[in-house]
C-alpha positions in Angstrom: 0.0 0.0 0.0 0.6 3.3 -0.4 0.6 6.1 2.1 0.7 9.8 1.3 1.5 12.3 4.4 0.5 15.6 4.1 1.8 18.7 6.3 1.2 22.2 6.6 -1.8 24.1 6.9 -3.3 26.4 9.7 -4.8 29.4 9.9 -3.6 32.6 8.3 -4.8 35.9 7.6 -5.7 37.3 4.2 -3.0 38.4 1.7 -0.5 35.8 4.2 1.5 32.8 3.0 1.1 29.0 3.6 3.3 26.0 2.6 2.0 22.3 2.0 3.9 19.3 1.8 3.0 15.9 0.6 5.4 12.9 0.8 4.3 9.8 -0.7 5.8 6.4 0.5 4.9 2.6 0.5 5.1 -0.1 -2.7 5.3 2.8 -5.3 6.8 1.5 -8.4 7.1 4.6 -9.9 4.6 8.3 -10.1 3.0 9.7 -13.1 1.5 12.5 -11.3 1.1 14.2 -8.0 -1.0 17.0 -7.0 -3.2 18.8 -4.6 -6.9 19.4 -4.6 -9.4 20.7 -2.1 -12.8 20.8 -1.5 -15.0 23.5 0.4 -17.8 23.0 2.6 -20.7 22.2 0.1 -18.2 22.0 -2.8 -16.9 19.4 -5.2 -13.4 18.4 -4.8 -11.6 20.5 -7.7 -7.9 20.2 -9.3 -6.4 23.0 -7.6 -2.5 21.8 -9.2 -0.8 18.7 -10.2 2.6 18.3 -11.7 4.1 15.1 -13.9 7.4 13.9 -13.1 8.8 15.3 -16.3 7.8 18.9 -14.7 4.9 19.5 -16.5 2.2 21.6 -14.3 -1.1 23.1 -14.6 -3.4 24.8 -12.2 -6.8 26.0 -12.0 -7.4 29.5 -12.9 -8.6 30.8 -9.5 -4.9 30.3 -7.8 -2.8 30.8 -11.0 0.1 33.4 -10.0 -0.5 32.9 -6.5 0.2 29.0 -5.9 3.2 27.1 -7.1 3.4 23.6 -7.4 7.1 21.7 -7.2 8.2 18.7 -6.7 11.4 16.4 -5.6 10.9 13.2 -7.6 13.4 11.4 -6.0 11.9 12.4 -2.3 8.3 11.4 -3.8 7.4 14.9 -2.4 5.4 17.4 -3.1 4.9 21.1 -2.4 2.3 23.8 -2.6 3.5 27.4 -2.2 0.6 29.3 -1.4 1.1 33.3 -1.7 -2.0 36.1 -1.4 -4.3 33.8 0.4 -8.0 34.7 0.0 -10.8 33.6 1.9 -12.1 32.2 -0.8 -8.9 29.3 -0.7 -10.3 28.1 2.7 -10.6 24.8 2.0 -9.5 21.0 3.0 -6.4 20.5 0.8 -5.5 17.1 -0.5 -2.9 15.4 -1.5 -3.1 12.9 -4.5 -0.8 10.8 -6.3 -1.2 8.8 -9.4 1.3 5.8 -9.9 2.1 2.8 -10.7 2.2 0.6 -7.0 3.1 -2.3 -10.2 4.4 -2.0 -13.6 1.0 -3.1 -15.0 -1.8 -0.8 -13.7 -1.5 2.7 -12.1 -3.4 4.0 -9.1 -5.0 7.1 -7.6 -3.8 7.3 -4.0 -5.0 10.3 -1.3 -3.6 11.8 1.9 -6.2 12.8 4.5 -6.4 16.6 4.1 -5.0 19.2 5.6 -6.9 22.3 6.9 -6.1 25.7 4.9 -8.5 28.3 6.8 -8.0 31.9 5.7 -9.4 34.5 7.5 -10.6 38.0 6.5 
C-alpha cells in the first residue's frame, strides 16, 4: 500500500502565506503525477495543481500566479507554495498521487487533508 502524508496548513490571515507538503511512501513503483486538490464545505473536490514527473504543471485558474506547485521526484514529495491567500482558498487541501504501485496498472492514492483556513 501506499501512504501519502501531508503537512502544513493552519490558519492565516488574508494576503498571508502557507506552505503544503505531501510525501508519498509505501510499494510505489514509480509516479505519473502528484498533485493537490481541495474541496470546500458544500463544494466538489476540484484540481487545484498537479505536476508530472517530467515537470509539466497546470493549475486552476482561481490560484494561478498565487500557488506554485514543485516537486522532488526522488523524495516522492510534493509542495504547494501558497502566496496572497483569500478567503475564498479556505478549504480541506489534498494530496493525491497517481502511480504505478506495479508496472501493470497505475493508481490514484489520497492523503487525508489538511486544513487551509484563511481568514478576513
Amino acid at each position: 500500500q501506499v501512504q501519502l502524508e501531508e503537512s502544513g496548513g493552519g490558519l492565516v490571515q488574508a494576503g498571508g502565506s502557507l506552505s503544503l507538503s505531501c510525501v508519498a511512501s509505501g510499494s510505489i513503483f514509480s509516479i505519473i503525477a502528484m498533485g493537490w486538490y481541495r474541496q470546500a464545505p458544500g463544494k466538489q473536490r476540484e484540481l487545484v495543481a498537479s505536476i508530472n514527473n517530467g515537470g509539466g504543471t497546470n493549475y486552476a485558474d482561481s490560484v494561478k500566479g498565487r500557488f506554485t506547485i514543485s516537486r522532488d521526484n526522488a523524495a516522492n514529495t510534493v509542495y504547494l507554495q501558497m502566496n496572497s491567500l483569500k478567503p475564498e482558498d479556505t478549504a480541506v487541501y489534498y494530496c493525491n498521487s497517481r502511480l504505478y504501485e506495479r508496472p501493470n496498472r497505475w493508481d490514484d492514492y489520497w492523503g487525508q487533508g489538511t486544513q487551509v483556513t484563511v481568514s478576513p
